[in-house]
C-alpha positions as CSV (number, residue, x, y, z in Angstrom):
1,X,0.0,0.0,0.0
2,X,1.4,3.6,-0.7
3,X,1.8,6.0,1.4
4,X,-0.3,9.1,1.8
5,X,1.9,11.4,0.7
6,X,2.7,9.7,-2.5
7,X,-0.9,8.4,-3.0
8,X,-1.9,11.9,-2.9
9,X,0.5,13.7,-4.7
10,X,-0.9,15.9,-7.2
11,X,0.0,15.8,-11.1
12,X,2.6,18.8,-11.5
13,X,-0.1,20.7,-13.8
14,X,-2.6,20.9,-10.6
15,X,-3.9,24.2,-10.1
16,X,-6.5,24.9,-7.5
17,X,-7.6,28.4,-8.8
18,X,-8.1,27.0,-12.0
19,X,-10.1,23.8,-10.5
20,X,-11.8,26.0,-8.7
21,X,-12.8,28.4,-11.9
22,X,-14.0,25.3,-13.8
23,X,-15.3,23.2,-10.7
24,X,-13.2,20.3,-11.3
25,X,-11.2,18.0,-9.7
26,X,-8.3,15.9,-9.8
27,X,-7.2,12.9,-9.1
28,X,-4.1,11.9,-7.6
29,X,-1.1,10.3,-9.5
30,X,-0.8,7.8,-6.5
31,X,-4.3,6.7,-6.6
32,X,-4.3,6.3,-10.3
33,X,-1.2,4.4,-10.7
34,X,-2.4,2.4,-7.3
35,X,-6.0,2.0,-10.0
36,X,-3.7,1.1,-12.8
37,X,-1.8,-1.3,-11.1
38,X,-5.1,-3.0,-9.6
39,X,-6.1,-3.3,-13.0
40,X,-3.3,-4.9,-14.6
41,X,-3.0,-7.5,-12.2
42,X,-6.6,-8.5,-13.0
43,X,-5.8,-9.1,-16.2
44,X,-6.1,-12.9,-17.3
45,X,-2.5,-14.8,-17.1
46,X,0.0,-14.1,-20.0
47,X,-1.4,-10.5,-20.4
48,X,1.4,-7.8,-21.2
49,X,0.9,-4.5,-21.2
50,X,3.4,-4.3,-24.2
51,X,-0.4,-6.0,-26.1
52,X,-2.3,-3.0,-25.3
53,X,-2.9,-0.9,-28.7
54,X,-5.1,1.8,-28.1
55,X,-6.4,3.4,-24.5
56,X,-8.9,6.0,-24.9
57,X,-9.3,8.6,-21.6
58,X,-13.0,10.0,-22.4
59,X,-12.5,12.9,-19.0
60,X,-8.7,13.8,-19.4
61,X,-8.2,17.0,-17.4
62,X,-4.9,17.8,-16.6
63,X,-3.4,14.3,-17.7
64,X,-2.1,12.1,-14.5
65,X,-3.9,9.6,-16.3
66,X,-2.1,9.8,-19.1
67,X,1.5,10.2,-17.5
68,X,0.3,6.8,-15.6
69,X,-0.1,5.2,-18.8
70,X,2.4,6.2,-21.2
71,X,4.9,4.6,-18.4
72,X,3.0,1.3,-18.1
73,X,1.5,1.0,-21.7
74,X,4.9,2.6,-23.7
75,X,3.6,1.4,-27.5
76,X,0.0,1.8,-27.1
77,X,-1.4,4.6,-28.7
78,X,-3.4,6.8,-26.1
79,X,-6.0,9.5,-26.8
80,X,-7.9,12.2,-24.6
81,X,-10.7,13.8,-24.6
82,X,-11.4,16.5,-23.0
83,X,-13.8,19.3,-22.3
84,X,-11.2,22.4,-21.5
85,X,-8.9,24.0,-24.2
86,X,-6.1,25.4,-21.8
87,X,-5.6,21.9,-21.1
88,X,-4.1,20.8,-24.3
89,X,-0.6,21.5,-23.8
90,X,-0.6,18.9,-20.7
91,X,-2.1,16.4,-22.6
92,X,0.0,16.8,-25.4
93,X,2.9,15.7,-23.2
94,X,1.2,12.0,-22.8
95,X,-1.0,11.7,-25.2
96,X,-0.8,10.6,-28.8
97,X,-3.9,12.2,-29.8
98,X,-5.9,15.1,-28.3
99,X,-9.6,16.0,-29.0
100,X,-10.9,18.5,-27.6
101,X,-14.8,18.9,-27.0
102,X,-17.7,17.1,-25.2
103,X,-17.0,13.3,-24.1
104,X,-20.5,12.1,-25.2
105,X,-20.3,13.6,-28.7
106,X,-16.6,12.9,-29.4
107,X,-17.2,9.2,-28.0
108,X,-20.2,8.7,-30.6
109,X,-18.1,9.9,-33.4
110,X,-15.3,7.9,-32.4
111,X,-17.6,4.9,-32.7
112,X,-18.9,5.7,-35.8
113,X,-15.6,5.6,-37.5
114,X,-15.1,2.4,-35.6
């Protein structure tokens, strides 16, 4: 189990003003690698992360998600979505591909295209 200090560590883009501003939240790099980890050890046996080709992250915010991933999943190809502009540049650090706008439309128009 981690500790609290590095379950609750906050991704280095955190900024409460701007949380605040747009009513959002965060969550923690330690509780989302503590997530991923849980995850991948459900997997069935002679799973590899190395197999995984595409992750999609439908509520992205400022992208611990995404720095999570790109450690644990290096060739799969990750994509956010997300609702906020000014978080682009974050995303763009983890993320193979960005879309910004609406989770519910974006997800229907990425299942259209299949």
């Amino acid at each position: 189990m981690a500790d609290q200090g590095t379950l609750f560590e906050a991704p280095p883009e955190f900024d409460p003003a701007r949380l605040r501003e747009h009513e959002a939240d965060f969550t923690p790099l330690g509780v989302v690698r503590q997530f991923v980890d849980w995850l991948c050890a459900r997997q069935p046996n002679g799973w590899s992360p190395l197999a995984c080709k595409r992750i999609l992250d439908p509520s992205a915010g400022a992208g611990a998600y995404g720095a999570v991933l790109r450690a644990r999943f290096p060739r799969a190809h990750l994509t956010a979505i997300e609702l906020r502009p000014e978080e682009r540049p974050h995303l763009e650090r983890h993320y193979d591909e960005v879309i910004i706008g609406d989770a519910r439309v974006e997800l229907a128009k990425l299942a259209e295209a299949g």
